[in-house]
C-alpha positions, 0 to 999 in steps of 0.5 A: 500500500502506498504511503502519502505525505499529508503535509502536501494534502493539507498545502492543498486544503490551504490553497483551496481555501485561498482560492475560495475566499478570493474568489467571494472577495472578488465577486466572481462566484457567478463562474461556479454555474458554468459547471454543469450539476452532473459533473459536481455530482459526479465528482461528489459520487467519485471522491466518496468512492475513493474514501469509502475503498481507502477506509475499507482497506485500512480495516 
């Protein structure tokens, strides 16, 4: 089983949360309806899938 650096996952959250906050500072919230619902929920499903596998292995 591979083994992964968390300190990079949490470099990643802290981007991520960078980047959403700038995005409300400048208003540009409105470019989130150009992604279509299906492809949000598709990526919702696929990331519970991963997380859901990853838990089950490490039982």
């Amino acid at each position: 089983m591979a083994t992964y650096n968390h300190n990079f996952l949490v470099l990643r959250l802290i981007v991520a949360g960078a980047m959403l906050m700038m995005t409300g500072l400048f208003k540009k919230g409105k470019v989130v309806t150009l992604v279509p619902h299906s492809i949000v929920v598709g990526f919702t499903i696929g990331i519970a899938i991963v997380i859901y596998t990853t838990k089950k292995k490490s039982r």
